[in-house]
C-alpha positions in Angstrom: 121.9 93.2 124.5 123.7 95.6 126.6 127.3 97.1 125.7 127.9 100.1 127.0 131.3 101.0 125.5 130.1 101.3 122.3 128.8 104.5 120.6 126.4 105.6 117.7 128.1 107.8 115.8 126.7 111.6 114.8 125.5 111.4 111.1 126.8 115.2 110.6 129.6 114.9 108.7 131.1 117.8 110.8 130.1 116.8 114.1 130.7 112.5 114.3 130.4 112.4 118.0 130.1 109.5 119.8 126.8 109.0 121.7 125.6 106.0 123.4 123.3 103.3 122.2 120.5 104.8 124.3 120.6 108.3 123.1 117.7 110.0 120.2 119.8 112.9 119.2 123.6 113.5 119.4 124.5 115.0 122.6 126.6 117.4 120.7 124.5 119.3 118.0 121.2 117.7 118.8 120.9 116.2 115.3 118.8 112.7 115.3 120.6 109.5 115.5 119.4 107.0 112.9 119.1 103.6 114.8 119.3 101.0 111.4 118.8 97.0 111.8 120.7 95.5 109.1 119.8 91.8 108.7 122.7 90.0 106.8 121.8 87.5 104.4 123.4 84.2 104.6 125.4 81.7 107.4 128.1 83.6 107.7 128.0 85.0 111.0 127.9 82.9 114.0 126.9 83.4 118.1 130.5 84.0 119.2 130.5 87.5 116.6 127.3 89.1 119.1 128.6 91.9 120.6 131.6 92.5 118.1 132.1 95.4 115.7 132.6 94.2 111.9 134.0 96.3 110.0 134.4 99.3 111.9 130.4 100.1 111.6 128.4 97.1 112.1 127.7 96.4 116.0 126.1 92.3 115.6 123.1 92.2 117.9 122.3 88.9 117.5 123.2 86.3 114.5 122.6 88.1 111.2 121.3 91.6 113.5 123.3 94.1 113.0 123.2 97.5 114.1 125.1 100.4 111.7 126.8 103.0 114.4 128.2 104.5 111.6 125.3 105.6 109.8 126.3 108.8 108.2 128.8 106.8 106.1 127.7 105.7 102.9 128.3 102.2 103.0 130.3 99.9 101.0 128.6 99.0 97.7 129.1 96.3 94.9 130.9 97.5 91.9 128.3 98.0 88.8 129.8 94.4 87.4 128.9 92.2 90.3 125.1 93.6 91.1 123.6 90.8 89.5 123.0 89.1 93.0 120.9 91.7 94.2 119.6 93.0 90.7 116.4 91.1 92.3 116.2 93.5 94.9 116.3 96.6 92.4 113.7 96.1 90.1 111.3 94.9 93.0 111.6 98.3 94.7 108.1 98.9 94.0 107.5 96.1 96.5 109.5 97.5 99.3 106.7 97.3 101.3 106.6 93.8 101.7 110.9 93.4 100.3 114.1 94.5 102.2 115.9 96.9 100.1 119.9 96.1 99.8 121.4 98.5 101.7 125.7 97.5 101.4 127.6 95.2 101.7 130.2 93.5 104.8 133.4 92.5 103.1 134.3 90.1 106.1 137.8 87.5 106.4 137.3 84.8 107.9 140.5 82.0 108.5 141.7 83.4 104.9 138.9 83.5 102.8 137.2 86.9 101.8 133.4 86.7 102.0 131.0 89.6 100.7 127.5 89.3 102.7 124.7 91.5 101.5 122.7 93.7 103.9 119.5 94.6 103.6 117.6 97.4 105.5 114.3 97.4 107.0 114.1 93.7 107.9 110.9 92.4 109.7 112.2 92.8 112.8 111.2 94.0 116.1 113.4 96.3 117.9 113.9 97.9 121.5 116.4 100.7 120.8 116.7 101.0 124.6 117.9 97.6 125.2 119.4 97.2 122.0 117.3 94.5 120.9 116.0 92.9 118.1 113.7 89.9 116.7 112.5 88.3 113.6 108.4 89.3 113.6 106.7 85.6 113.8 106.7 83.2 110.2 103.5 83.1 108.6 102.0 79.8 110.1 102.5 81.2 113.4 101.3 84.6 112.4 98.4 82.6 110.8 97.2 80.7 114.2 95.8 84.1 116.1 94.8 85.5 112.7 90.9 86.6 111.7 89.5 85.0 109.5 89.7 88.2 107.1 93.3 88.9 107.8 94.0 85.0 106.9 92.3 85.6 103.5 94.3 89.5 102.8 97.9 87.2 103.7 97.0 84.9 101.3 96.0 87.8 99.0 99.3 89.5 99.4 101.2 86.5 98.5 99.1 85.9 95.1 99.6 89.3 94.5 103.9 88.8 94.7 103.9 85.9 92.8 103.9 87.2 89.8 106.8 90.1 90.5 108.7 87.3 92.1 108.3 84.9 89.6 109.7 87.2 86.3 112.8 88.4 88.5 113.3 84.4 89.4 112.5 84.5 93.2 109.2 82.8 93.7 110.8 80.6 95.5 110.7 83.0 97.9 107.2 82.4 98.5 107.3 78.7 99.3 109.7 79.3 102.1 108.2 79.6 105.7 111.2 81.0 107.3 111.3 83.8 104.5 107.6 84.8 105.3 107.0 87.1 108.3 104.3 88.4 109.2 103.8 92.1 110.9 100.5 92.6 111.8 98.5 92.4 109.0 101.3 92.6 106.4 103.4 90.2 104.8 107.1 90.8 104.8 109.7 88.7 103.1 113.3 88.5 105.1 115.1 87.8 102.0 115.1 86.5 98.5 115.5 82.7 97.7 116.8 82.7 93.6 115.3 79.8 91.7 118.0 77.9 90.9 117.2 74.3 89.1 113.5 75.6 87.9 111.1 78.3 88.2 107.8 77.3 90.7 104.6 77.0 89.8 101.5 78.1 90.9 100.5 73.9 91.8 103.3 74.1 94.4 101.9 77.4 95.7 99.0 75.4 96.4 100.6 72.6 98.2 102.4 74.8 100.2 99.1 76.3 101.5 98.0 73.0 102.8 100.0 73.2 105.9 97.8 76.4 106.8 94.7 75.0 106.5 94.7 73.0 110.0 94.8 76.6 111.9 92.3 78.4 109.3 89.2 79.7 110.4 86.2 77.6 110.4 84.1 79.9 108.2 86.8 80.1 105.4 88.5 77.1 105.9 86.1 75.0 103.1 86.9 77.6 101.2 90.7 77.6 101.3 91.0 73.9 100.9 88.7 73.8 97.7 91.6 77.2 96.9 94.3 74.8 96.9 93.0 71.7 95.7 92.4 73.4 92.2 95.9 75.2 92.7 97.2 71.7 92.6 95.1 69.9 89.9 96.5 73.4 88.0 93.0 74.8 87.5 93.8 77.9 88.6 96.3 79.3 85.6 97.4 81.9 86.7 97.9 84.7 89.7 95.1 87.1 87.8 92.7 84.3 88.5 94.1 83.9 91.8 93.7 87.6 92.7 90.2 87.3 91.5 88.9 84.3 93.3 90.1 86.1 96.8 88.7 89.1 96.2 85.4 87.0 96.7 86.3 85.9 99.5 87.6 89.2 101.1 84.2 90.5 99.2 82.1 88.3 101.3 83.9 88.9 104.6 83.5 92.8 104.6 80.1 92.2 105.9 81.8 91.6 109.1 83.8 94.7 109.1 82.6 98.1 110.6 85.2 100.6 109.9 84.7 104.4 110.9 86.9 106.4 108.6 88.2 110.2 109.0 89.6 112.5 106.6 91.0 115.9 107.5 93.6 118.0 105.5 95.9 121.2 106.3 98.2 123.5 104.4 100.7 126.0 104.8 103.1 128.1 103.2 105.7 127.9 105.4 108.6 130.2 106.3 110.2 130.8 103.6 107.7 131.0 101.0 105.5 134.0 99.6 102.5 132.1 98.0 101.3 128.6 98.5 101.8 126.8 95.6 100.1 123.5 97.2 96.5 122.5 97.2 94.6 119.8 98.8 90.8 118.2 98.6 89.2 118.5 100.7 89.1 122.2 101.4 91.9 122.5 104.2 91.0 122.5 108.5 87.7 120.1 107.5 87.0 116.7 109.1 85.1 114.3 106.6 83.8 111.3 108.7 82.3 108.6 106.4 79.9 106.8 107.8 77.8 109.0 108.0 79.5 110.6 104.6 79.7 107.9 101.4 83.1 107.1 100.3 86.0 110.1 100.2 88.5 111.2 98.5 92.1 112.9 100.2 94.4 114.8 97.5 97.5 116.5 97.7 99.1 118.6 94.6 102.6 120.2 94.9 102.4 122.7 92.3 105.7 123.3 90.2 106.6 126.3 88.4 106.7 128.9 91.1 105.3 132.5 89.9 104.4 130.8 86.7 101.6 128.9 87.8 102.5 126.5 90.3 99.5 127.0 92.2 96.8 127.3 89.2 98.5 123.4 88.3 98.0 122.4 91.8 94.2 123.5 92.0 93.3 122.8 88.2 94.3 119.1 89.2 92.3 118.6 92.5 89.3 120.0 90.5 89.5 118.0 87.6 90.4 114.6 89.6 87.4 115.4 92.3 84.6 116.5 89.4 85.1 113.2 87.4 85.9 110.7 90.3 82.6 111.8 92.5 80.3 109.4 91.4 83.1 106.8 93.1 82.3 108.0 96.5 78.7 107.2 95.8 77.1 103.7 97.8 76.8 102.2 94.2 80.2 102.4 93.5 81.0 99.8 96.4 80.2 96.8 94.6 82.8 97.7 91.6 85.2 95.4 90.4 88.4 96.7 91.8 90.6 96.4 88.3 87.5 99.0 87.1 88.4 101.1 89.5 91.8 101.6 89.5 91.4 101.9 85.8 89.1 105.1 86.8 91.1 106.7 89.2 94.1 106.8 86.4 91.5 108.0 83.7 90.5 110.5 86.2 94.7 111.8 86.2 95.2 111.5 83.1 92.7 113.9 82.3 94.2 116.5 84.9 97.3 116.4 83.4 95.5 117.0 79.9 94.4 119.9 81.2 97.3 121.2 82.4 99.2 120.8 79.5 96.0 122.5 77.0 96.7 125.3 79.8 100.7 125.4 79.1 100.1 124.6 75.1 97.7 127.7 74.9 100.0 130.2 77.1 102.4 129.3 75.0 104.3 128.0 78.0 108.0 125.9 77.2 110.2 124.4 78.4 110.7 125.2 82.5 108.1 127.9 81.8 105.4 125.1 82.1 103.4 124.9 85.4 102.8 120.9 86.6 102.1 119.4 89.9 102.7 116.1 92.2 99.6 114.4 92.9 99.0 112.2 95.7 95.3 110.8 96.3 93.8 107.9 98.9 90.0 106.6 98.0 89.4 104.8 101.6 86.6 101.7 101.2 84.8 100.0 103.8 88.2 97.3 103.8 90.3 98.8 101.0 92.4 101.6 100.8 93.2 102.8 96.8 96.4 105.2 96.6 97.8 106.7 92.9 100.2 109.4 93.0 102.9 111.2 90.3 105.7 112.7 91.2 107.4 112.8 95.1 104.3 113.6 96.8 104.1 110.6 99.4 101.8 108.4 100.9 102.7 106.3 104.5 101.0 103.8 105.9 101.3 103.8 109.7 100.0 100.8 111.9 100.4 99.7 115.9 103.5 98.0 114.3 105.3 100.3 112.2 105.6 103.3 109.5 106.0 102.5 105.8 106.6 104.7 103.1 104.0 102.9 100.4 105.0 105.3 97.4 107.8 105.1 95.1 109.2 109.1 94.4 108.8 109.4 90.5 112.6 110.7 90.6 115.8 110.1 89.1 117.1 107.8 91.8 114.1 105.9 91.9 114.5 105.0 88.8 118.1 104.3 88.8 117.2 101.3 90.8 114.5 100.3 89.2 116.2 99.5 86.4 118.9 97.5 87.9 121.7 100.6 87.9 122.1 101.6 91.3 121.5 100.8 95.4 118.7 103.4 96.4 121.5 105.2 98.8 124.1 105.2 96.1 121.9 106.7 93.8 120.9 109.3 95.9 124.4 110.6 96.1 124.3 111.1 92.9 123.6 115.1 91.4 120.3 115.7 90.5 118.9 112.1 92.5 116.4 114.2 93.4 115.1 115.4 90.4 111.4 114.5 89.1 111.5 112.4 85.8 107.2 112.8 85.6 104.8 115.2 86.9 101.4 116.6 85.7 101.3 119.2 82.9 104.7 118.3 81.4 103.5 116.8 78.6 100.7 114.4 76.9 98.7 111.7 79.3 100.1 108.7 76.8 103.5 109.4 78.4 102.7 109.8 81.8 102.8 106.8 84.3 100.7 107.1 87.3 101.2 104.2 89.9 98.1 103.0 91.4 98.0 100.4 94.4 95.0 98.7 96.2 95.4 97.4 99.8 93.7 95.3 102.0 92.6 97.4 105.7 92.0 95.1 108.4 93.0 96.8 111.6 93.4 100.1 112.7 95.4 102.4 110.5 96.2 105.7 109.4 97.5 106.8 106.2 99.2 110.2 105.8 99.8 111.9 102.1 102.3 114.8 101.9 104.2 116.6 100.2 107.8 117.3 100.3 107.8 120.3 102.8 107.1 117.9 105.4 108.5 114.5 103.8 111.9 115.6 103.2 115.0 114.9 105.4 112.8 112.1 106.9 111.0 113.8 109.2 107.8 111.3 109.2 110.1 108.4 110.0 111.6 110.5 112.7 108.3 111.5 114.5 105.7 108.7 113.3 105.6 107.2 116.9 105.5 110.5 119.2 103.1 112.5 116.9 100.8 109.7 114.5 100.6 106.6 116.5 98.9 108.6 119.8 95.9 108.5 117.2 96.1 105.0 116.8 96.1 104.7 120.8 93.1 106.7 121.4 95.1 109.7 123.3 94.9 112.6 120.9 92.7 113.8 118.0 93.0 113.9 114.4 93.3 117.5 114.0 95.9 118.0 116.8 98.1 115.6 114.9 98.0 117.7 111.7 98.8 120.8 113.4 102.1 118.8 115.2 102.8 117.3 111.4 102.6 121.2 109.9 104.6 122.8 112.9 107.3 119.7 112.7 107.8 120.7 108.7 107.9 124.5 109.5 110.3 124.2 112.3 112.3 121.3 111.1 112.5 121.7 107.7 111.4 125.7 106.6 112.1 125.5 102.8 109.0 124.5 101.3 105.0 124.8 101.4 103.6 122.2 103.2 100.5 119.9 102.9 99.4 117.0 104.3 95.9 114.5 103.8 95.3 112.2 107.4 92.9 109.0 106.5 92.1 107.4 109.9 90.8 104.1 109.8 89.2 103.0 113.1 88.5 99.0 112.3 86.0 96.3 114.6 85.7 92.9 112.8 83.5 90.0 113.9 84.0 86.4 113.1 80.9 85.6 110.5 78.2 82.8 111.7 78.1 80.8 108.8 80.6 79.9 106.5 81.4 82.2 103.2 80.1 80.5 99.7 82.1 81.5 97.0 81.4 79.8 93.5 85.1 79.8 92.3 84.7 77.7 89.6 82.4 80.3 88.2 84.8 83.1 88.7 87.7 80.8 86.8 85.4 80.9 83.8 84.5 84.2 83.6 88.0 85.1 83.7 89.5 85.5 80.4 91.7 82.4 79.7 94.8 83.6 77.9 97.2 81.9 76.1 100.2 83.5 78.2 100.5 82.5 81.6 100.9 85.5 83.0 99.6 88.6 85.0 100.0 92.2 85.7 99.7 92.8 89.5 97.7 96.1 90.2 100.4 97.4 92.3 103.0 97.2 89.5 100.7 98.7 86.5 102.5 101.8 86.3 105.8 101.1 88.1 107.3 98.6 85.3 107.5 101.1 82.3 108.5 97.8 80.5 106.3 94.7 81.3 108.0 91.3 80.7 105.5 88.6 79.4 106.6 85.2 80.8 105.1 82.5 78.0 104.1 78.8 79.7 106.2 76.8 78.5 103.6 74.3 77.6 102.0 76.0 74.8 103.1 75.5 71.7 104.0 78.6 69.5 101.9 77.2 66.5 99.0 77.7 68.9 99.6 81.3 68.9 97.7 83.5 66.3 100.2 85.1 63.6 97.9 88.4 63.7 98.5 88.1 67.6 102.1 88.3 67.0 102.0 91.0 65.1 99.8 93.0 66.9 102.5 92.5 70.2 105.2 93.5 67.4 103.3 96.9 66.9 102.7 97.5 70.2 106.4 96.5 71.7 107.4 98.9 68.7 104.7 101.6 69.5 106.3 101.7 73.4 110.1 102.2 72.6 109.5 105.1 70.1 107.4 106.4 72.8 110.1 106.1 75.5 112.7 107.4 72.9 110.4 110.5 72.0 110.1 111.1 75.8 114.0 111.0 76.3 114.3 113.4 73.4 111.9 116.2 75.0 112.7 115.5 78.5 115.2 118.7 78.3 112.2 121.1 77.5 109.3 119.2 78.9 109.9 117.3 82.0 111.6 117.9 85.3 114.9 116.1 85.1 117.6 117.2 82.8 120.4 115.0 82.5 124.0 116.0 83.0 125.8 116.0 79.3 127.8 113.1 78.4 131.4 113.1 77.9 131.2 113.4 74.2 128.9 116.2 74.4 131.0 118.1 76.6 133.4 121.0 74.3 136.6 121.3 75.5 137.4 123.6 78.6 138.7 126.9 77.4 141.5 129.0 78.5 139.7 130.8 81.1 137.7 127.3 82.4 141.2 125.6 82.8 141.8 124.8 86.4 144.4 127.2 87.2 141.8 129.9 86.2 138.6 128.1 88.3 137.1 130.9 90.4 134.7 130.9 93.5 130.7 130.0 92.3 132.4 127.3 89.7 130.8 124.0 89.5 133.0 121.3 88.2 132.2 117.6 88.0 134.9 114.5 88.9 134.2 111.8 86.6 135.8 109.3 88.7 135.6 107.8 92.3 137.2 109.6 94.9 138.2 108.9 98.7 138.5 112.2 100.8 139.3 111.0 105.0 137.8 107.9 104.4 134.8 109.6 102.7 133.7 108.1 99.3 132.3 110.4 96.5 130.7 108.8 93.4 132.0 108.9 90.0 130.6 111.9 88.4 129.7 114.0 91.3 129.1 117.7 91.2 130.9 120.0 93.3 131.0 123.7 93.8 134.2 125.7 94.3 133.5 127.9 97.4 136.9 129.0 98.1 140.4 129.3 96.1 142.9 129.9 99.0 146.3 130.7 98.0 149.3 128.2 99.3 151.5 129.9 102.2 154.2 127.8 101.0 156.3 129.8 99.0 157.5 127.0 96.6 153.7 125.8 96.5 152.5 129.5 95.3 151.3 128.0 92.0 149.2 125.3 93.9 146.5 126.9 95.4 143.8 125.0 98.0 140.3 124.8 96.5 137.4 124.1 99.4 134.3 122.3 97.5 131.2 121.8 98.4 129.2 118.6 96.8 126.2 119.4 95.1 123.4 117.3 97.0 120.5 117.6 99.8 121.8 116.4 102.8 120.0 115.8 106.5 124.2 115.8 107.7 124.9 119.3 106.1 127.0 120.1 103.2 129.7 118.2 102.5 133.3 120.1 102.2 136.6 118.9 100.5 139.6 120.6 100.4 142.0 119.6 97.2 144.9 121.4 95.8 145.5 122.3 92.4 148.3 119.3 91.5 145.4 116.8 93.0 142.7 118.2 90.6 144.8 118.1 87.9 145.3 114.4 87.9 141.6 114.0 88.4 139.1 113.3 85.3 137.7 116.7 85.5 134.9 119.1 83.5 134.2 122.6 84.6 130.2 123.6 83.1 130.4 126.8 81.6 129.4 129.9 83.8 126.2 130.2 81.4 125.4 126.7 82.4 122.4 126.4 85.2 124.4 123.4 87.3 123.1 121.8 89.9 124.3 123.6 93.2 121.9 125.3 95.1 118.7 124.5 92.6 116.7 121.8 91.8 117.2 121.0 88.6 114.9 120.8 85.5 112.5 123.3 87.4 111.1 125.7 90.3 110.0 124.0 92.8 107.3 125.5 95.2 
């Protein structure tokens, strides 16, 4: 679609020229110009709005494509009250791999009726930014016609491992809709979410909707899939667990038929701005591990915290402790176990280093933000798996012919604002302190830490990047991806080059941090198998525990619900269930809340985050903290939305008083001009207000003490290397 009179708007709040469509950076102060696809959800857009501009932002591409030109406005959001139509999408944040994430809303009037529609970012959708064009990426039964055998089994795997998430936020129905189910190379990725409405799907109708594959399915699996979904239908199959397990056989067997070459080198840096390195990375930096020849490998990066005090003896103490007990993995024995095992292993393995750490801080008699703690990110490549666990904001990305995804979730206060169903991701991050890290290792004991571990399925070329913040922040990977990673991918540059590029992009670009990064290439040939795969599935089913719950805990979510929800069948009766068994759940249910209270309670001495003080812990502003006495270097926080030149600013937002200008109004001399700045990380550069004394004081306002550490300028609840 061409339209050359409109303009993509600067995201600097200070700049906001108008570029056109075609342009990568503003024309004016060279910042990048975010190019978001927006697919709306619902009918509610028709082919005569292409090429119109709704409301004031939203450029329509095509019917439900829309293009934000706008996009360093934060966009309109739901009042807390009326998120329960995209509360789905919140707590499946884990899954944003495969789910759109919500990012507004489109107020739109149409012949006198108000309509909201929902839009969600990262779509499946193909885009040509220089023609301004986008597509839906192919359903899954098209997908499914050119697919390998293997990558026919992994989409099926991805969808029994989704079931489950989709079911307990009452979405599976999701999953039986083809025009919901797109495929992008080799992963699935869901347009939108379908709620159930009259009842909640079962795993029989997953099996009938199967069927209609099995006509294009690969002759060597294809005996295979039907006997899947026959016992899916006669309900034999009880659950996703069992599911999960059955096609791990068949993916098992296929792997014979997969030669993948994989490469591992790391680099590190200080950086600018910093004295020391407080980062650490395995394996020993500038070395390329190649496996074959090599057995399995592991990649590691640590972002130590704590600065002088030990940031980098946290950092190293974890990579030691983590390598030493999971080197028997990387031995050819350990191909042939049981992936739940080895998750299990890899988190054992963390849990110890953050043991450590802690013993280390106990006996140094280390407190509060005196205790040393590191990220951890960490990628075990297999023959046709890849295995990623991380703590903390340390990322992992997962970069393809097709695209860049960010497969980690930050361990941060935002992140877990929308977890829980409080927040949209980019209203949270507006928030003060957003940022902050809410777990890390060597804050305190392994029972309350929460690792995420996740296990996917490699079945084309790949390569998977793990860094820390220095180069992750202000989105630089999204930014380069295609002009620095993806020349790998196309054979025209090496794997070392590309980390140089990656360190020099994080040194130039962003400056204020150590940097480190882990590249795991994987260069993938697969040939169709000769005879067809023989899996005894009705073996597997009864080795696998049969449990009186229909239920099951997806690998990818083991860590990332801190509360599980146990869906019961319906068809067992609760007589049937053991008394002892209920109290044993009782205990346990018990057991986990005192533990999440007990960790709320020392979070202000051991963790990273500290949470701003609520109203009725705040004293009373005296005399010389009243607002005709607030001085430059002040923080004060607005407990109350505000609307500066058509700039919205959250309810309890920090700002800092940078200037107190006196009025040159003679009969406004007791009304000074305060200029603020709001305390937050911005890509767009700090945000200024000016407000006059009469405007603050009809504002809900508390000014922190001057003893208090605010948030302005630091990160708080630590040092961050």
């Amino acid at each position: 679609m061409e339209n050359d009179a409109v303009r993509l708007y600067c995201p600097k709040e200070y700049c906001q020229f108008a570029n056109p469509l075609t342009h990568n950076f503003c024309q004016h102060c060279s910042t990048p110009l975010p190019k978001r696809y927006l697919w709306a959800v619902g009918n509610h857009l028709h082919d005569d709005h292409c090429g119109t501009i709704l409301g004031d932002r939203y450029l329509v591409i095509d019917k439900s494509i829309l293009l934000d030109i706008k996009p360093g406005l934060l966009p309109e959001i739901p009042e807390l009250d009326n998120l329960g139509s995209i509360r789905p999408y919140l707590k499946l944040i884990p899954h944003r791999l495969h789910i759109p994430q919500v990012y507004g809303i489109l107020n739109l009037e149409h012949h006198q009726h108000h309509k909201e529609i929902i839009l969600l970012e990262r779509p499946p959708l193909i885009t040509n930014a220089t023609r301004h064009e986008a597509d839906l990426y192919n359903r899954l039964d098209t997908a499914w016609i050119e697919s390998s055998s293997i990558r026919q089994i992994n989409l099926l795997w991805q969808l029994a491992n989704l079931w489950q998430p989709l079911a307990m936020e009452g979405v599976a129905s999701t999953l039986l809709n083809l025009d919901c189910i797109r495929v992008e190379g080799a992963l699935i990725r869901l347009l939108e979410l379908r709620l159930d409405i009259d009842y909640s799907p079962k795993l029989s109708q997953l099996g009938e909707f199967w069927q209609q594959l099995l006509k294009n399915t690969k002759p060597s699996i294809a005996a295979f899939v039907q006997e899947l979904c026959d016992l899916l239908i006669r309900g034999e199959i009880k659950s996703s667990e069992q599911l999960i397990k059955v096609l791990d056989e068949g993916l098992s067997q296929l792997k014979e038929s997969q030669t993948s070459t994989i490469k591992i080198y790391t680099k590190t840096d200080p950086g600018p701005s910093r004295p020391r390195n407080e980062d650490a990375c395995y394996h020993p930096w500038d070395t390329l591990i190649t496996q074959p020849p090599d057995h399995n490998s592991l990649a590691i990066v640590c972002d130590g915290i704590g600065g002088h005090e030990g940031g980098n003896v946290a950092s190293n103490l974890a990579i030691e402790t983590v390598e030493q007990q999971l080197r028997q993995l990387t031995s050819p024995v350990y191909n042939q176990i049981d992936p739940s095992s080895l998750l299990l292993k890899i988190e054992e393995a963390v849990a110890n280093a953050n043991d450590k750490i802690s013993q280390r801080n106990d006996s140094e008699n280390r407190q509060g933000r005196q205790r040393m703690g590191t990220t951890i990110v960490m990628a075990l490549p297999t023959d046709h798996e890849m295995y990623i666990t991380h703590v903390g904001d340390s990322r992992a990305y997962w970069i393809t012919h097709h695209n860049c995804h960010q497969v980690t979730l930050d361990d941060d206060v935002a992140s877990r604002e929308v977890r829980l169903g409080y927040a949209l991701y980019r209203e949270a991050l507006q928030h003060s302190g957003s940022g902050s890290l809410v777990q890390a290792l060597g804050m305190g004991k392994s029972n309350l830490l929460h690792p995420t571990s996740q296990r996917f399925i490699i079945d084309e070329d790949a390569v998977f990047l793990l860094t820390s913040d220095g180069l992750s922040d202000f989105d630089r990977v999204e930014e380069y991806w295609e002009t620095e990673i993806l020349p790998l991918l196309l054979d025209q540059t090496t794997i070392d080059n590309v980390a140089e590029k990656l360190i020099n992009i994080a040194n130039t670009k962003n400056g204020h941090d150590n940097v480190t990064i882990a590249l795991v290439h994987y260069d993938v040939k697969y040939s169709e198998p000769d005879k067809n795969i023989a899996v005894d599935i009705v073996n597997i089913l009864a080795n696998t525990e049969a449990t009186a719950f229909n239920y099951t805990i997806d690998q990818s979510e083991i860590n990332t619900q801190k509360t599980r929800v146990i869906k019961e069948n319906k068809s067992v009766r609760p007589a049937s269930v053991p008394l002892q068994l209920v109290a044993i759940l009782g205990l346990m249910l018990l057991v986990v809340l005192l533990g999440y209270w007990f960790k709320l309670q020392i979070k202000s001495s051991t963790t990273i985050s500290s949470p701003s003080p609520s109203a009725s812990e705040r004293p009373t502003n005296s005399p010389e903290t009243n607002l005709e006495n607030l001085s430059e270097g002040r923080v004060i926080q607005i407990n109350e939305r505000l609307t500066i030149k058509n700039q919205p600013f959250l309810a309890k937002s920090f700002f800092q008083v940078i200037e107190k200008k006196s009025n040159p109004n003679p009969k406004a001399a007791n009304n000074p001009d305060f200029r603020l700045r709001l305390c937050e990380t911005s890509n767009s550069g700090p945000k200024i207000i000016e407000l006059n004394l009469s405007k603050l004081q009809k504002l809900k306002i508390f000014i922190l003490p001057s003893d208090q550490q605010g948030p302005c300028g630091t990160r708080t609840g630590g040092t961050k290397s």
